[in-house]
C-alpha positions in Angstrom: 14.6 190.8 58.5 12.1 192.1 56.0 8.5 192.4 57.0 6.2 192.5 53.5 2.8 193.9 53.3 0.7 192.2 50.8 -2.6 192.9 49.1 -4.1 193.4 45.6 -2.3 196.5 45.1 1.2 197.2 46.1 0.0 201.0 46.0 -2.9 201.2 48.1 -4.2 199.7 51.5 -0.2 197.6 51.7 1.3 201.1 50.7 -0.8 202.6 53.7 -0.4 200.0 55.7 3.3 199.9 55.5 3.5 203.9 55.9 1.2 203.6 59.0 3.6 200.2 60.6 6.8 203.2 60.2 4.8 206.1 61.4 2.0 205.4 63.9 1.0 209.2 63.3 0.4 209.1 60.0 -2.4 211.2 59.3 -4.0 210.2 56.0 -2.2 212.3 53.5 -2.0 209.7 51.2 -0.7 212.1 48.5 2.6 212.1 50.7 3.0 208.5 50.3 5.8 207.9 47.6 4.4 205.3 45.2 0.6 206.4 46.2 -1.4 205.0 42.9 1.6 204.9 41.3 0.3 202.7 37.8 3.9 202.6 36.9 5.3 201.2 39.7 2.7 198.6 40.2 3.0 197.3 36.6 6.6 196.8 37.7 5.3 193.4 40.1 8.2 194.2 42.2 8.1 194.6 46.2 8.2 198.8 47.0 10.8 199.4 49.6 9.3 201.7 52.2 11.7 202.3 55.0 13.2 201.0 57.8 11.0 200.4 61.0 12.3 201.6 64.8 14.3 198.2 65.0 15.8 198.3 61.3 14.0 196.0 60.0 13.2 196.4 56.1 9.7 197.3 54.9 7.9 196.7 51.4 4.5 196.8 50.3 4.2 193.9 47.3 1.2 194.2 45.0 0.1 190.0 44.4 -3.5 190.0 43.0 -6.7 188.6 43.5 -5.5 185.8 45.9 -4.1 187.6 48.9 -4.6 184.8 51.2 -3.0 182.0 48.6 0.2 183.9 47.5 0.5 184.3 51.5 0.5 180.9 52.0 2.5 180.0 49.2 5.1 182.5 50.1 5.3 180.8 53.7 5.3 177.4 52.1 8.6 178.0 49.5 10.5 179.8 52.5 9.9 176.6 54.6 10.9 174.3 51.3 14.2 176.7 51.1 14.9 176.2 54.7 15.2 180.0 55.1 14.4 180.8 59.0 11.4 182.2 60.0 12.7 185.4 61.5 13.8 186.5 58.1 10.8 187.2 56.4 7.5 188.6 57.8 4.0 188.5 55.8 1.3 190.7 56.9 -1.7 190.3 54.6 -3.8 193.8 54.4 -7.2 192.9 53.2 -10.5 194.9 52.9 -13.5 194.8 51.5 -13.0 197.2 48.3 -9.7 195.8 47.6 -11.2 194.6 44.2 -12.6 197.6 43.4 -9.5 199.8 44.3 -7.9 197.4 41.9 -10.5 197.9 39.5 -10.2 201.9 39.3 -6.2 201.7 39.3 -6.3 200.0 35.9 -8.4 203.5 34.9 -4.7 205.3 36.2 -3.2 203.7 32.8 -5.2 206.5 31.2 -4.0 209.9 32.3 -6.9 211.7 31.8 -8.6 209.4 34.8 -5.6 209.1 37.0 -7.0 212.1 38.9 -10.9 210.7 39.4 -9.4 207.3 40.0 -6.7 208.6 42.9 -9.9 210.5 44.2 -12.3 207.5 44.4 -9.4 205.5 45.9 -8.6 207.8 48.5 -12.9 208.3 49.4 -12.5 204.3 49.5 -9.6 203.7 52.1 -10.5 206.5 54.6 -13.8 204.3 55.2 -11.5 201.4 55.3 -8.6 203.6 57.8 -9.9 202.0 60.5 -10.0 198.2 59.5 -6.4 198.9 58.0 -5.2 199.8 60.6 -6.1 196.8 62.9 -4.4 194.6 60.6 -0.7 196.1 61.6 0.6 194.1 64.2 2.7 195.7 66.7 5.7 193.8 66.0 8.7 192.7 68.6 12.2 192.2 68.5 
């Protein structure tokens, strides 16, 4: 099974998110996470492997846009049309209310000589969102 984290950035609140699903304790030391407004890696548009959770199951974080809530839906809708099984792929939508914004000040990472005022403004932006992130992350069973 994979379980996917989704959200405007694949290097932000999913990254957290996805960090925080593995590691309950995580502790806000966002500089730890691998991939952490990582301009590089986002321009990329591929799903960022994370781990494995307790039960082996594979975790990404998956950078899709604007339209959180449509990809989600649209992802759902093509697994059903390929007749893949439900249990194989698990999407957990993160959003927040400065997702648009966080996107905003990644595009300033492209430049290096903002990456570290952007990464700083980011990280003032999610520790007031920790909280509501972290209610998104379901406590998934086997």
């Amino acid at each position: 099974m994979n379980i996917i984290f989704l959200g405007t950035t694949g290097v932000h609140q999913t990254l957290l998110a996805a960090g925080m699903y593995i590691d309950p304790k995580f502790n806000r030391s966002y500089h730890t996470l691998s991939y952490f407004n990582d301009y590089q890696q986002e321009a990329g548009g591929h799903p960022i492997y994370i781990g494995r959770d307790y039960a082996g199951r594979r975790v990404h974080s998956l950078g899709v846009g604007a339209d959180v809530e449509m990809v989600s839906k649209t992802i759902n809708q093509l697994r059903i049309i390929l007749d893949s099984p439900a249990g194989e792929l698990q999407l957990i939508p993160i959003m927040i209310k400065s997702q648009r914004l966080i996107s905003w000040l990644h595009k300033f990472a492209r430049l290096a000589w903002l990456k570290p005022l952007s990464s700083y403004l980011i990280v003032l932006l999610l520790n007031r969102e920790y909280d509501q992130i972290r209610q998104q992350i379901p406590r998934l069973t086997n």
